[in-house]
N, C-alpha and C positions, 0 to 999 in steps of 0.2 A: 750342108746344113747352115739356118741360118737362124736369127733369134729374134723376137720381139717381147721387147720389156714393157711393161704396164704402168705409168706415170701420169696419170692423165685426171687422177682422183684431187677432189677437191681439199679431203684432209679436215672437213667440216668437225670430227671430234678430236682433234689438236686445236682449235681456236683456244685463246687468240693465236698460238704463238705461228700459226700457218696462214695469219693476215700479213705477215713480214717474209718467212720462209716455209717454198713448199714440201711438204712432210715427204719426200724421200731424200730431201737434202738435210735431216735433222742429223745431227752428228752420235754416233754413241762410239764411243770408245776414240774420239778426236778424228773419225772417217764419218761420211756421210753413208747413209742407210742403203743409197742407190751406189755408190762405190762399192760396198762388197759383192751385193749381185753381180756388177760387171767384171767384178775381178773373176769370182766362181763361175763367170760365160767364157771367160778368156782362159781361165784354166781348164777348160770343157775344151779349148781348142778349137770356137766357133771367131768367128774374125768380122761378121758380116752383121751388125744388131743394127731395129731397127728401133726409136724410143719412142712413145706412143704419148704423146706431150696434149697437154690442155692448153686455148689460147691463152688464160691469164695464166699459167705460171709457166708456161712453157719458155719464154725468154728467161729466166732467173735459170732454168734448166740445162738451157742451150751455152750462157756465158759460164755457168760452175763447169761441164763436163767439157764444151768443143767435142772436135772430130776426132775424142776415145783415143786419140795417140798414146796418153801416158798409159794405159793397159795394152796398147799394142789392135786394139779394136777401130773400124771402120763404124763408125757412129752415122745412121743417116735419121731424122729426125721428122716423126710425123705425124699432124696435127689432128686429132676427135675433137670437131668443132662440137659437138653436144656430148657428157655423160651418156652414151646408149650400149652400153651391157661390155662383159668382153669379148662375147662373140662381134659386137661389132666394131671392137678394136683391133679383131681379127678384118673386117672383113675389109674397114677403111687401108689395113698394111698389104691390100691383097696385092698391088703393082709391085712394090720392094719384093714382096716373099716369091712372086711368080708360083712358079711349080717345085718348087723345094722344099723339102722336109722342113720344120722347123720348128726350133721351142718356142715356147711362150712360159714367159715367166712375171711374176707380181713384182713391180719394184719397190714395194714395202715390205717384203716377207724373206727371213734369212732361214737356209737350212744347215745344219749341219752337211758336212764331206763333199757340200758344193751338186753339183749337175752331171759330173762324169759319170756318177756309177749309172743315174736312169736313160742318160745317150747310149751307156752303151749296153743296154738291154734292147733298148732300142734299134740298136744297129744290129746284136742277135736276134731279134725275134722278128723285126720288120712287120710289125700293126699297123695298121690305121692309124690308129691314137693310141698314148701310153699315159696314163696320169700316175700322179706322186701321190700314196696317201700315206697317212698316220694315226694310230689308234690313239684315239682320244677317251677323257670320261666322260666327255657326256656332248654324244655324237647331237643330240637332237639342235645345236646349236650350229650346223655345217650342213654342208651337200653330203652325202654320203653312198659308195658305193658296195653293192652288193657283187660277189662276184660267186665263179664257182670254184670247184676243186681245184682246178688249174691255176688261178688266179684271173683269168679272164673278168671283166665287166659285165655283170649281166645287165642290170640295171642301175640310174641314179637317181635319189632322193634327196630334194632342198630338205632341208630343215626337219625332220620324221617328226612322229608327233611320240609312235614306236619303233626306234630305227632298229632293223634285222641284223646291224652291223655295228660297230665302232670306228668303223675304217673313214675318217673323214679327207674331204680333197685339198689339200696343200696347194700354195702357190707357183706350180712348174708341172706344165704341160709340155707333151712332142705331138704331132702332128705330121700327116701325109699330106698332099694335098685336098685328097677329098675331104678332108673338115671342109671345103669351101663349098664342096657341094649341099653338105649339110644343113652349113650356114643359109644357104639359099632357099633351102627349105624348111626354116622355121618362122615364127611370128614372133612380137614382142612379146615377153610375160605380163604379169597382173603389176610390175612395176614399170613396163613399159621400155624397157630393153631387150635387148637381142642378149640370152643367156648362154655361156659355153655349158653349163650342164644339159641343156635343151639341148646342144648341137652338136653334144657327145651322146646322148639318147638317141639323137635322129642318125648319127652312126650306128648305132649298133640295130636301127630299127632297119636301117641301107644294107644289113647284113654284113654289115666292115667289122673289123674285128679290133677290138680295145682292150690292151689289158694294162696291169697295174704295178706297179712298183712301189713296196712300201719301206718306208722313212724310219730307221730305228734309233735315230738320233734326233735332235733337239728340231724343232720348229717354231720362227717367233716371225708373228703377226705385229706389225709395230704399229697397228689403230687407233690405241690410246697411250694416254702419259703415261699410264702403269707399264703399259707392251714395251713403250719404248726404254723406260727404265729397266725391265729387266733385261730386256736387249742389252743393255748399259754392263747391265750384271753377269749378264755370260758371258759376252766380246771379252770382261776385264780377266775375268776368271782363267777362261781358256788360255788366253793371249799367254797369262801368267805362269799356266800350269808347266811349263818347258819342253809341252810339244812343239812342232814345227811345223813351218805354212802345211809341208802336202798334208800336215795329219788332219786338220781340217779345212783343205782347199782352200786357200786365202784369207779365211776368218781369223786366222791369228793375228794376221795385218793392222791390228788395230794399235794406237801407238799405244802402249803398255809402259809402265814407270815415267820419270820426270825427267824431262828434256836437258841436255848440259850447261845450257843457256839461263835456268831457273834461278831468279835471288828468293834466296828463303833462308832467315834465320829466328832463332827460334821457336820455328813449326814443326810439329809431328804429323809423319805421313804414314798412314796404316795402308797398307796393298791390300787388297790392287787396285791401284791408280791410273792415270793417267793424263800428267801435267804436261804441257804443249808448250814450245818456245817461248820466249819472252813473260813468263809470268814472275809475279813477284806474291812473295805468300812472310807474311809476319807474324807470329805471336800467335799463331793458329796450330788449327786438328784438324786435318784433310783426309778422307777415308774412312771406312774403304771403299769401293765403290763409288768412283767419284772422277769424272772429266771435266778439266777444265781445259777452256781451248787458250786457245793464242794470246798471250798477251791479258790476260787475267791477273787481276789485282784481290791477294783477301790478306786481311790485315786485323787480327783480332779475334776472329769469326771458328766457326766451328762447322763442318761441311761432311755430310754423310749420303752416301746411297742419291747422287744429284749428278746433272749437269751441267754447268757452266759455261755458254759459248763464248767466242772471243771474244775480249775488248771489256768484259762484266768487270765491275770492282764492287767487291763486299769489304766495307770499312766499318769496323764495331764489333763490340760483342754478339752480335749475331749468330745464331744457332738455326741451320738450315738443314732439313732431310727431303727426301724422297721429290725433290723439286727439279724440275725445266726452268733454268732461266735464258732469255735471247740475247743477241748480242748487243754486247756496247748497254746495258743497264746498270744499272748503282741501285746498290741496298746499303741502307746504312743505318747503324742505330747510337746513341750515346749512351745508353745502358743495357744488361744483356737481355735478353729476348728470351722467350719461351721458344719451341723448336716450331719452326715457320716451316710446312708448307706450300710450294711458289711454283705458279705454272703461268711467264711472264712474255708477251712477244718480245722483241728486239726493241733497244732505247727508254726501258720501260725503267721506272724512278718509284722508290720505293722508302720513305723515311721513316724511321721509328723514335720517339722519343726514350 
């Protein structure tokens, strides 16, 4: 078994802060968003990923991760010279994958209990294809499949206008080989890519047989600032509740509380947090819901439901919620503030009278 992660998106609704850093390196809970994926591949006990990189950010990609040693993973790195669908992110991995089973997963999208339990349904039932779905309210915003009694796939539907189902497709597919055959038999859609809901259609239309695994815990799409704040909000949440890694496969990994390193004196810190080496915090209310990375300066300031990447200083009465800031920027004000909303790239200068 081997695995191909999905990184190759431009991140177009994270601007600006994805003109600096690309959105599966956005940190929530002090780990980057593509670190949990690969922890949850490597606790699935796959060894062999391949990472499906775009030419502009795919270097930023290549220096944060290397060759996957700190999870124990064989990293090999492979370039979708154009945005053309995921099926053709499948079809460009087709020399790495050969003829092996293999996942494919979103490297923007966190599930709850990780990858092991749909491998190994997979490896009990031996399909064609196995897709991950999750009941949603309000399917008509998804691909969505239909299946039957059994749980088999009968059919898939982008977007329903009346969807027959609630069951939408999550970001973690398995595959046979012959998805590639499928692949070879489909066209671009009306967007002009090669679609994996096309080329799971065109399986079940090959008479291959596809069934479904459904999601009873948590699923975060981290597309916008909101996804990834809440992202921000479960990491901290779980991390804090005193389960441990296996209970949700690596996602508790997030660095949870304030590093031993931290100077802070007379600050209140509401959990769940999560303060990173080297920060310095003054005369401040941090929390809850709240990372700050490395090396974070706030002094004065008032910090809720946000994240802070390395190197930020917020100096002043400042009152900041539900905010992204990038790293190494300065917010500062000489009087307090009404409560700021902030979605800033990296180096970004902020002054308030």
């Amino acid at each position: 078994m081997k695995a191909i992660v999905l990184c190759a998106g431009k991140g177009t609704r994270l601007r600006p802060l994805t003109y600096s850093t690309p959105k599966h390196l956005i940190p929530v809970g002090n780990r980057e968003i593509l670190s949990y994926v690969l922890l949850q591949i490597a606790d699935a006990g796959i060894r062999d990923v391949g990472l499906i990189i775009s030419p502009d950010s795919g270097l930023r990609i290549r220096e944060a991760l290397g060759n996957g040693e700190q999870w124990g993973l064989d990293l090999q790195y492979i370039v979708q010279e154009v945005p053309g669908g995921l099926a053709h992110a499948v079809k460009v991995s087709r020399e790495f994958l050969g003829d092996s089973d293999f996942l494919m997963f979103l490297g923007d999208n966190l599930i709850e209990g990780g990858v092991s339990p749909l491998l190994a349904e997979f490896a009990a039932t031996r399909p064609h294809g196995l897709v991950l779905l999750k009941a949603v309210a309000d399917p008509r915003r998804f691909g969505v499949a239909e299946l039957d009694a059994q749980g088999r796939v009968q059919r898939l539907v982008e977007k329903p206008k009346e969807p027959k189902s609630n069951l939408a497709l999550v970001g973690a597919y398995v595959f046979t080989r012959d998805v590639h055959d499928a692949i070879d038999n489909i066209g671009p859609s009306w967007r002009g890519e090669l679609e994996i809901t096309d080329a799971i259609q065109k399986l079940l239309d090959m008479g291959r047989t596809v069934v479904s695994h459904e999601l009873m815990g948590w699923w975060l799409d981290t597309g916008t600032r909101d996804d990834i704040l809440e992202a921000n909000r479960v990491l901290l949440g779980s991390g804090g509740s005193g389960q441990d890694v296996a209970a949700i496969s690596g996602l508790a990994a997030c660095q949870n509380g304030v590093a031993d390193d931290v100077a802070h004196a007379g600050c209140e810190i509401v959990e769940p947090v999560s303060v990173a080496r080297g920060c310095v915090l003054e005369d401040c209310c941090i929390g809850p819901y709240v990372s700050l990375g490395a090396g974070v300066t706030v002094k004065g300031a008032s910090i809720t439901n946000s994240i802070l990447m390395e190197g930020t200083r917020v100096l002043g009465p400042v009152v900041i919620e539900d905010s992204i800031v990038g790293s190494r920027s300065k917010i500062s004000a000489k009087s307090r503030t009404g409560a700021l909303q902030l979605f800033l790239d990296n180096d970004s200068v902020v002054e308030l009278d």
